[in-house]
C-alpha positions in Angstrom: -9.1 -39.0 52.8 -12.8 -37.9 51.3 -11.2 -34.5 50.1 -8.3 -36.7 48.3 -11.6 -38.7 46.7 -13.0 -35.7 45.5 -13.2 -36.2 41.7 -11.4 -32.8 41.1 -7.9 -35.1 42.7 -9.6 -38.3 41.0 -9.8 -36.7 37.5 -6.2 -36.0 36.6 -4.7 -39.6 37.8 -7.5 -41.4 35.7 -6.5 -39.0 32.7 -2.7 -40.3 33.2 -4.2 -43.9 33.4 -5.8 -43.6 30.0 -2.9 -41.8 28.4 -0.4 -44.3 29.6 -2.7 -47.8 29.6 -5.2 -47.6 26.8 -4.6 -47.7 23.3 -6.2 -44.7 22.2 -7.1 -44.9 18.0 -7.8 -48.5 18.2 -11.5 -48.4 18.8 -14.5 -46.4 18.9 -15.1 -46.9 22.7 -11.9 -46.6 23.9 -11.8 -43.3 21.7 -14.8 -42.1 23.7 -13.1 -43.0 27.3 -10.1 -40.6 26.2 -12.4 -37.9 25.6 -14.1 -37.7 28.8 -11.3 -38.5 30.6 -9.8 -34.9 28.4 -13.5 -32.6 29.5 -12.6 -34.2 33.2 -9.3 -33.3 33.3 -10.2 -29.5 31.7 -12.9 -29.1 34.5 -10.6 -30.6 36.8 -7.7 -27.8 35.4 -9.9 -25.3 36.4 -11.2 -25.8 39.3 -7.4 -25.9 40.7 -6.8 -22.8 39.0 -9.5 -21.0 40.6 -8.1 -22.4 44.2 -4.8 -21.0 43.2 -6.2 -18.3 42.4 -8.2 -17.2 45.5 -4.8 -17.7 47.3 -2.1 -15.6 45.7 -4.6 -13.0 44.0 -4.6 -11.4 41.0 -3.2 -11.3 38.6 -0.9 -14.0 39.5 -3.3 -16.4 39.5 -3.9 -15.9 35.6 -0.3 -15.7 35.3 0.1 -18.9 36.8 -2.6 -21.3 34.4 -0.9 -19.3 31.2 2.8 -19.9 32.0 1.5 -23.4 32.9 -0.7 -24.5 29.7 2.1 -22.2 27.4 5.1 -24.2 28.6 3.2 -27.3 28.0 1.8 -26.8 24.6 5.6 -25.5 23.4 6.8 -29.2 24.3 4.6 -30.5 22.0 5.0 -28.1 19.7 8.6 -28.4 19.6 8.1 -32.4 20.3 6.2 -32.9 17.4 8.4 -30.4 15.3 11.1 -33.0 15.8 9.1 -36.0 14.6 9.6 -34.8 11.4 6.9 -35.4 8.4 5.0 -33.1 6.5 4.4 -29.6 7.8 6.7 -29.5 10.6 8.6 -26.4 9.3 5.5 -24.9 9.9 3.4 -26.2 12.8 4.6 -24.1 15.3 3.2 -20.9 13.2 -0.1 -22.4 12.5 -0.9 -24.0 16.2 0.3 -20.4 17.7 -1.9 -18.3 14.7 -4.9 -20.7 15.7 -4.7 -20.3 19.2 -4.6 -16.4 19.3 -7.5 -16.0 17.0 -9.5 -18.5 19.7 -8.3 -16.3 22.3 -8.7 -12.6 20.7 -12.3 -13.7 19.3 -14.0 -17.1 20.9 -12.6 -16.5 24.5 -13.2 -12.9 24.7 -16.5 -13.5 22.2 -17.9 -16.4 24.4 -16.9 -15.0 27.7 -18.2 -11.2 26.7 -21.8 -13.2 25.5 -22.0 -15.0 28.2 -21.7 -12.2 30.7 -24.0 -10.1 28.5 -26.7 -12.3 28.6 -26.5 -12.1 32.6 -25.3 -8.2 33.6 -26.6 -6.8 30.1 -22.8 -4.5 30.6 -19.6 -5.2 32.4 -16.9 -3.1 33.4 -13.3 -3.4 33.4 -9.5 -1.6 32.9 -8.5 0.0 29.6 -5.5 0.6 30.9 -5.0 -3.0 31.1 -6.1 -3.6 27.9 -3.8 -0.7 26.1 -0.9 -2.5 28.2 -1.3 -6.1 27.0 -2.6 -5.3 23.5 0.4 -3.0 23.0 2.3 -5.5 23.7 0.7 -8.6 22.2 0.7 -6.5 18.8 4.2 -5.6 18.7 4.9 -9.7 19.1 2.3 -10.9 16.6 3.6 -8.3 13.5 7.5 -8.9 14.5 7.2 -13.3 14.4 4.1 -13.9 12.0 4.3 -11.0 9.8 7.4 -9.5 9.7 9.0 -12.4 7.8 7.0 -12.4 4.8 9.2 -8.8 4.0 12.6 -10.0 5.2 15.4 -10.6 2.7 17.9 -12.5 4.4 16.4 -16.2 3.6 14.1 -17.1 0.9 10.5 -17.7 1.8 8.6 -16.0 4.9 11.0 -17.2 7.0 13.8 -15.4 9.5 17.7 -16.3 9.0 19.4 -17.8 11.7 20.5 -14.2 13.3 17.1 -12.7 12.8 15.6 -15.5 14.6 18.0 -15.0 17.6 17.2 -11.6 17.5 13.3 -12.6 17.5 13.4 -14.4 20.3 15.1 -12.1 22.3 12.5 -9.6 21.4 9.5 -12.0 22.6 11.4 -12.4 26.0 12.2 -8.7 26.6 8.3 -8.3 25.8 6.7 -10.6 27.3 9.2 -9.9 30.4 8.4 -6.3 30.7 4.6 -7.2 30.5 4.8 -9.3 33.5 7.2 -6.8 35.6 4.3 -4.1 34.3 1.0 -6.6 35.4 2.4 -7.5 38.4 4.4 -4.9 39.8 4.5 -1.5 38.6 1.2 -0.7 37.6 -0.6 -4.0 39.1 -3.7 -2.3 40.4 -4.9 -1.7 36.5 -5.2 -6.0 36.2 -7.0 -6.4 40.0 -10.5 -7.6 39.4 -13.4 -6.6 42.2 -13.7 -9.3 44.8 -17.1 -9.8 46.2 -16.2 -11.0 49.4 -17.9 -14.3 49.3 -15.1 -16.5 48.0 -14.1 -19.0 50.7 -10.7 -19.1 52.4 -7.6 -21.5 51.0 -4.9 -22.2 53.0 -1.7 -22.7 51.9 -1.4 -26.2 51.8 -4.4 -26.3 49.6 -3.2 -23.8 47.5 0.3 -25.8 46.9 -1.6 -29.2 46.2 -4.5 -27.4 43.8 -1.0 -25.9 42.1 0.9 -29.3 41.7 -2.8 -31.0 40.8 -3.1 -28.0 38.0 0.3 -29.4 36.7 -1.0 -33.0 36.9 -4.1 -31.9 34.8 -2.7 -29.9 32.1 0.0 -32.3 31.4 -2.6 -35.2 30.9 -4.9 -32.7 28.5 -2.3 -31.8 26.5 -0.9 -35.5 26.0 -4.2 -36.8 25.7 -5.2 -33.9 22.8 -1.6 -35.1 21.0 -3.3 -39.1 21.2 -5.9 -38.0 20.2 -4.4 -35.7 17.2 -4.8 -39.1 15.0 -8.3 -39.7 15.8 -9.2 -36.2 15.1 -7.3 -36.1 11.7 -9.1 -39.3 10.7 -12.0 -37.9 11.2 -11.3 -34.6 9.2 -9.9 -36.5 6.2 -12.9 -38.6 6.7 -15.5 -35.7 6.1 -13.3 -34.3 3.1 -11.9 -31.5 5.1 -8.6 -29.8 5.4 -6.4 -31.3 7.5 -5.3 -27.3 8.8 -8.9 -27.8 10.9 -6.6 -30.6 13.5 -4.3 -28.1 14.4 -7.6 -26.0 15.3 -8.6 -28.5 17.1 -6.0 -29.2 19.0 -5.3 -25.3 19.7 -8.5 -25.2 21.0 -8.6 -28.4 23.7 -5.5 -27.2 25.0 -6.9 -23.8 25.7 -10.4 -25.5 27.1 -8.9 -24.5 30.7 -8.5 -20.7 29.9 -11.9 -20.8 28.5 -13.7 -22.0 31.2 -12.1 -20.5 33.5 -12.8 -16.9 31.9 -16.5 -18.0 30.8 -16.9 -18.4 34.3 -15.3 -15.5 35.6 -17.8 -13.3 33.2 -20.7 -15.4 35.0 -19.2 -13.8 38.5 -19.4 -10.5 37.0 -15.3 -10.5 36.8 -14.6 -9.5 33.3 -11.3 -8.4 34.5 -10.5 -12.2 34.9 -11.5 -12.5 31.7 -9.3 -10.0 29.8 -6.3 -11.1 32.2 -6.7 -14.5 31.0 -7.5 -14.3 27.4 -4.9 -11.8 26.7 -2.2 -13.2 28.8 -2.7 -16.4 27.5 -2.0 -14.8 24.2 1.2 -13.1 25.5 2.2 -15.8 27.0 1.6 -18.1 23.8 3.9 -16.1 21.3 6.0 -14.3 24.4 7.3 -17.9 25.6 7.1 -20.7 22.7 8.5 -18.6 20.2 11.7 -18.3 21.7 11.7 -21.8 22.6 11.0 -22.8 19.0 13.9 -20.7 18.2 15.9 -22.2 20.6 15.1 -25.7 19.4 15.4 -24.9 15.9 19.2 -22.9 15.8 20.6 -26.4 18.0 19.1 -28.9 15.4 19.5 -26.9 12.4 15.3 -27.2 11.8 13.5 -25.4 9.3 11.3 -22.8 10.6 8.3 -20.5 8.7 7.0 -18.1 10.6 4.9 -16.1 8.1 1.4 -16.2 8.0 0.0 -16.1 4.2 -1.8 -13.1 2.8 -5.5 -14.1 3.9 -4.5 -15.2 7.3 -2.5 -12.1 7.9 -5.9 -10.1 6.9 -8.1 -11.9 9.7 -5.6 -11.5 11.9 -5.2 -8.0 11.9 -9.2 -7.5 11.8 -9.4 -9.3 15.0 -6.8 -6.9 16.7 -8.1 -4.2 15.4 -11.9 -5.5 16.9 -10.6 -6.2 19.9 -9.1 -3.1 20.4 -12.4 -1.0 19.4 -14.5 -3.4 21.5 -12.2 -3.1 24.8 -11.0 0.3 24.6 -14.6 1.7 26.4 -14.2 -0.1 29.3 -17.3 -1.5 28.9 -19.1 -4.6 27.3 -22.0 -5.3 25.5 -23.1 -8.6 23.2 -22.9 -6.4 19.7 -19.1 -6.4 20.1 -19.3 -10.2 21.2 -21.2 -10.8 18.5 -19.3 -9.5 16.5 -15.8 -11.4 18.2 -17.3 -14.8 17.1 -18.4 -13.7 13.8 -14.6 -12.8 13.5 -14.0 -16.4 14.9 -16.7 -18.5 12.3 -15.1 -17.0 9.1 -11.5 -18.1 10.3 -12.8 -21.3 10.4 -15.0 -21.2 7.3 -11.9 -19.4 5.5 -10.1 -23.1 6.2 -12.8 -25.7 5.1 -13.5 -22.8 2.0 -10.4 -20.9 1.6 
């Protein structure tokens, strides 16, 4: 009964409470309840995560929280794509553009810092690093920039067959990636264990799993409440509204932060890469083709194609990732560097 009190088990129902009770928008203090209960259901996230985790080892453990927090930020991409309204032919290409440049630059940036501050340099796999980023770049040019210099449809956009085909492509991807990270060459994504983390039995490992569920679904359908509130607030301050979708990339990727920060803290920037990159994988590898799905039943318009300035950040942050990961080592110039990468995206919105 006191382990079931903890506030990592407490956290998550009280999140569901607030999503499901309170009127979120309709007041400054409820406003301010929703958004703890959100930072206490991200710490919450990933403390289960770790517990997972320690029990079925990496990499599954990363696998696990990316497959998780991908499959739930697709259904509200593809939930709020159905709503309708302004922008919805394109939401599912700006939400997935804005969370891979958080990933490439402010996860690996912050986490990178962080451990840079603490072990000065940190070592890690390029091996694993050539496998994901191969893959991650092949997925990124073929469904955000690709379309822009297809002929089939007007506009940056695929035709109905080329979209097939493009999902298809994301699924045989992201599938061989997974087969590659945790079978046939799994030893290049195994992080160095200390020896000092404590047992979990199985039965904790199975309710910290279903608990992880619990969480993520109330910090993604608490970020969507909160989506208003946020876009008030930009319109408010005379900025665009592109920053909400920036905003809400970056809650729902508040677990996979942490949980790589944290990792870099333990000396484990293996952790890190395996989350930060497989989150990306998992982002493009797994939505897309649900978008695609969603979109060919309903007959929905989809743009895929990044414009010319976002298509030039994007390709400067693959190509610093790549030079700052293919050493094997870190320092804090190249993270640095990373969240430079990551403050002109942003400052390229609100001053494009």
């Amino acid at each position: 009964m006191k382990k079931i009190l903890h506030w990592t088990y407490v956290a998550p129902v009280i999140a569901w409470i607030f999503y499901l009770v309170l009127p979120i928008g309709e007041g400054f203090l409820v406003n301010l309840l929703a958004i703890l209960a959100l930072v206490a259901g991200v710490l919450s996230a990933v403390h289960h995560a770790e517990v997972v985790a320690h029990k079925v080892g990496e990499p599954y453990g990363t696998i696990i929280l990316a497959v998780a927090v991908t499959l739930l930020e697709a259904s509200i991409i593809v939930s709020l794509m159905l709503t309708g309204g302004a922008g919805a032919d394109t939401y599912a290409r700006d939400t997935l553009f804005a969370a891979v440049m958080i990933i490439l630059n402010g996860i690996l940036g912050i986490s990178m810092f962080v451990g840079a501050l603490k072990f000065k340099e940190q070592t890690f796999e390029t091996k694993s690093v050539t496998i994901a980023l191969v893959s991650l770049v092949s997925i990124l040019v073929l469904t955000l920039v690709l379309p822009n210099f297809t002929t089939s449809s007007a506009g940056p956009s695929y035709s109905a067959p080329q979209l097939i085909a493009i999902g298809i492509c994301c699924l045989v991807i992201y599938g061989a990636f997974i087969f590659t990270q945790t079978i046939r060459h799994r030893k290049y994504f195994l992080a160095e264990v200390s020896g000092e983390e404590k047992a979990v039995s199985r039965s904790e490992a199975f309710t910290s799993l279903g608990f992880l569920l619990v969480c993520l679904g109330a910090v993604i359908f608490l970020a969507k409440n909160l989506s208003p509130v946020i876009e008030s607030g930009v319109i408010a301050a005379g900025l665009p509204t592109a920053l909400v979708g920036v905003a809400i990339a970056a809650v729902i990727l508040l677990p996979e932060g942490i949980a790589a920060i944290r990792a870099a803290r333990r000396n484990q920037y293996q952790t890190s890469i395996n989350l930060a990159l497989g989150s990306a994988l998992a982002s493009i590898g797994l939505s897309i083709p649900t978008v695609v799905i969603v979109c060919t039943i309903m007959d929905l318009p989809l743009v895929l194609g990044l414009g010319m300035k976002s298509m030039v950040l994007l390709v400067l942050s693959i190509f610093t990732v790549m030079l700052s990961l293919n050493k094997g080592q870190t320092n804090s110039l190249y993270a640095v560097v990373l969240l430079v990468n990551l403050m002109m995206y942003i400052f390229t919105i609100v001053f494009p």
